[in-house]
N, C-alpha and C positions, 0 to 999 in steps of 0.2 A: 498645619492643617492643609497647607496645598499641594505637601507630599502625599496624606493622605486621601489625600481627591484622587490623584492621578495615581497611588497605588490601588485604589476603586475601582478608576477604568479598564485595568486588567480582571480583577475579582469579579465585575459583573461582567465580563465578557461571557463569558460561557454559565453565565446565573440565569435559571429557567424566569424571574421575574425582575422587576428593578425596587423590589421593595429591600432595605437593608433594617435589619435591626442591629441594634446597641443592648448591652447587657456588661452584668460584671459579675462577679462571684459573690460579694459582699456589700454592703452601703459605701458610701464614702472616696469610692475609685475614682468622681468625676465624668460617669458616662453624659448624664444630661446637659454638662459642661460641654462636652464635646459634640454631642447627637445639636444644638441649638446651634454651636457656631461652624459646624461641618455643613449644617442645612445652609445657613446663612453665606458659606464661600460660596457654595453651589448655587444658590439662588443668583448672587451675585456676577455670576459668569453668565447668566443668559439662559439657565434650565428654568424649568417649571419644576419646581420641588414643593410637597407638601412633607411636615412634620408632626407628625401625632405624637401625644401623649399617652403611649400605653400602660401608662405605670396608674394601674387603676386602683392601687393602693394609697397612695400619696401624691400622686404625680403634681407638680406644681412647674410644668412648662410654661406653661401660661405669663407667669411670672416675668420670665427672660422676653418673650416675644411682645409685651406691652398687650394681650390678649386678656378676655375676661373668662373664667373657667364655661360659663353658660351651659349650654346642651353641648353635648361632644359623643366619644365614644361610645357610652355606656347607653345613652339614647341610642345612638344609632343602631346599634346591633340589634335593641331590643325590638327596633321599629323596622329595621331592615329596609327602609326606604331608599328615597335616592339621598345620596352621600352630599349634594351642591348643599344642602341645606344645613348643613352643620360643619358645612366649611367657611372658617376665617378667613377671608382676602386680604392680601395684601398687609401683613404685619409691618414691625416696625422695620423689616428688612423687604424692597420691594421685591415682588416675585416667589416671595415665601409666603407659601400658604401653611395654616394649621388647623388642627385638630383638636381639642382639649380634653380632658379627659372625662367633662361634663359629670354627672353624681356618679360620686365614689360609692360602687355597690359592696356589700356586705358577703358577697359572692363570686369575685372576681374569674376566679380559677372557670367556674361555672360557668358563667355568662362567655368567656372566649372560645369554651367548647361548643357555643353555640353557635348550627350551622349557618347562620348569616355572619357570623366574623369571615367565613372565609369568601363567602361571597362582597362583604362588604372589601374585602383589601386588593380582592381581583378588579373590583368598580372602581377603584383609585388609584391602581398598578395602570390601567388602560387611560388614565388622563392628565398624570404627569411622566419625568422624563426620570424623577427618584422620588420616593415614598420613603422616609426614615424615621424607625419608630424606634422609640425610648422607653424599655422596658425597665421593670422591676430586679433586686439583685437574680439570680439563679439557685443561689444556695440557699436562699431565702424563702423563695414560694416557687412553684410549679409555673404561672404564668408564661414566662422568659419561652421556655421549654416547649409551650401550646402554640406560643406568636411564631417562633421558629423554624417549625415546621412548615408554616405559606412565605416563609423569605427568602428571596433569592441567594442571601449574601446575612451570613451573620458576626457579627465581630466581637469579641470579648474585650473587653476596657479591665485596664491592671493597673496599679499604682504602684510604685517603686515602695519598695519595703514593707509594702502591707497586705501582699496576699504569698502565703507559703506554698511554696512547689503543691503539695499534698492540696492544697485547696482549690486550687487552678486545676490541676487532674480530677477531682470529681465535679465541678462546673463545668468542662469539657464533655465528661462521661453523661454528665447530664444532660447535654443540649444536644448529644448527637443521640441518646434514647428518644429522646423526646422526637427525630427526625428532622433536627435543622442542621443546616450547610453553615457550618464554622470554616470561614476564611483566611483567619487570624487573628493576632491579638494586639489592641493598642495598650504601647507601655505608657503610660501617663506619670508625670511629674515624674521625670528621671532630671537628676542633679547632675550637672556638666561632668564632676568629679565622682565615680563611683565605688570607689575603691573601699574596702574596708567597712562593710557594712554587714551587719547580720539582722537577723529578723527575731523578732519579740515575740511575747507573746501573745496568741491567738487565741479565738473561741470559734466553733462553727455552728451556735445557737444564736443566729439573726433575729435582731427585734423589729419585724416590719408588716405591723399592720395596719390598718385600716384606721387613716386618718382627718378624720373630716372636718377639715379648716381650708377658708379660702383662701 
């Protein structure tokens, strides 16, 4: 993780914003795993970091940060107000602020093409030092794709033997249509020894929808 800090401070050097998102091609890669404890080094060193929960499908950040799902995202955009007021202070990690994902709409894709989502991440770009949002897979729903395009810096999260070359190439193809800045990609869960390994098989029919459980 504090490799990846400081290969960040290169990546955002020339990023038009300090919002970063997370994303993966498929379930199961560990981005939320990483997008929580990424926030939480950075909060740790002395930044102002806010973490949203973009994954307006399922997201259960909340979870990891000791937060309660409450009002979040989905309020907000619809209300377009000011953002202090559905922000979480001070979670269980101090200096880390959050966002939750607040009621799971039945619309997601919809709701973030709404013109206050871009307004809303500009209002939150201007009052921490990193914004890092934890999206839904990419090959999964369109969302990933929408968030994207206002991020300064977007990263792909990959798991060791479970996303095939051919699926990584169209969740790439996909997030740079869509107009976001891919920086690169985290390999997650690689095993010291990697020799000798082939990949299984796949499906590219993601089951991710709309799950409403707190």
């Amino acid at each position: 993780m504090r490799s990846l800090r400081t290969a960040l401070q290169f990546a955002q050097f020339d990023a038009r914003n300090n919002i970063l998102m997370l994303t993966g091609p498929a379930p199961g890669v560990g981005k939320s795993f990483i997008a929580v404890n990424l926030a939480a080094l950075m909060a740790s060193s002395g930044k102002r970091v806010l973490l949203i929960d973009g994954d307006l499908r399922r997201g259960y950040l909340h979870r990891y940060v000791g937060a309660a799902r409450g009002r979040g995202l989905t309020e907000l955009i619809r209300s377009g107000g000011d953002a202090g007021e559905f922000i979480q202070p001070d979670t269980l990690v101090k200096g880390l602020d959050f966002i939750p994902t607040g009621e799971l709409p039945p619309n997601a894709a919809e709701l973030l093409l709404h013109p206050n989502f871009e307004q809303v991440l500009s209002q939150l770009s201007s009052r921490y030092d990193h914004v890092i949002v934890d999206t839904p897979p990419v090959l999964a729903v369109t969302d990933p794709a929408i968030i994207g395009r206002y991020a300064g810096v977007t990263l792909l999260v990959l798991r060791f033997g479970a996303n095939p070359p051919r699926e990584v190439e169209m969740a790439i193809k996909q997030l740079r249509q869509g107009g976001g800045t891919l920086k690169g990609v985290i390999f997650n869960d690689l095993p010291l020894n990697t020799a000798g390994y082939a990949y299984g098989k796949y499906k590219y029919a993601y089951q991710y929808e709309y799950a409403p459980r707190q």
